[in-house]
C-alpha positions, 0 to 999 in steps of 0.5 A: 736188559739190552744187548751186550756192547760189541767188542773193539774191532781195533786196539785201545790206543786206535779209532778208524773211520771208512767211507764207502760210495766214492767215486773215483778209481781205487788207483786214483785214491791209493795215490791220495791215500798213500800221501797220509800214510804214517804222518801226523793228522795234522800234517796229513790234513794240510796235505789234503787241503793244499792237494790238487787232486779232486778225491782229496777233499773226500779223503779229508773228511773220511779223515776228520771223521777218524780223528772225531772218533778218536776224541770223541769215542775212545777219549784220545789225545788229538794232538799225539795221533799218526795215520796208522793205515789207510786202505783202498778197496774196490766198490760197485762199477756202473757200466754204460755205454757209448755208441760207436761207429758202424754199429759198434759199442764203446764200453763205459766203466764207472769205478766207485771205491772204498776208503778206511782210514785208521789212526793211532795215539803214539806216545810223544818222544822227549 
């Protein structure tokens, strides 16, 4: 007598995971974004573990959720998965404020972004 399950928003051989709330530009997190893109997981997480870039230990984790989800709720093979896409979107900005000299005022802007990370099982080439 429950609700009826919701369909898949992605393929069967697919899993995502999205993380909102990250504070850094989406500038600076396409180019973080754009180093995983199309490699395997595996690369793609000693990519981020060794990057110098602050955002990346974020990006790591949006990503290890990805696969989490992968295994654990659509039952695919960890081993064969590629990062299918990885896209940044906007979020809020905090605007502050900084006084300035003669009665001036310096605009602060504070960028927060989104990131959605989607992986896909491909089939091993033999």
């Amino acid at each position: 007598m429950g609700k009826e399950k919701n369909p898949r928003r992605v393929a069967d051989n697919e899993a995502f995971a999205k993380s909102k709330m990250l504070r850094t530009s989406p500038q600076k997190l396409n180019l973080v974004a754009a180093l995983i893109r199309g490699k395997k997981v595996e690369k793609a997480l000693s990519d981020l573990t060794f990057s110098k870039k602050r955002i990346a230990a974020d990006v790591k984790k949006c990503l290890q959720s990805a696969i989490a989800n992968a295994e654990n709720n659509h039952g695919l093979d960890v081993d064969g998965l590629i990062v299918a896409e990885a896209y940044v979107g906007k979020n809020l900005t905090m605007k502050r404020g900084h006084p300035r000299a003669r009665g001036r005022f310096g605009k602060i802007v504070k960028p927060f972004s989104e990131l959605t990370i989607k992986v896909r099982q491909v089939e091993e080439q033999a």
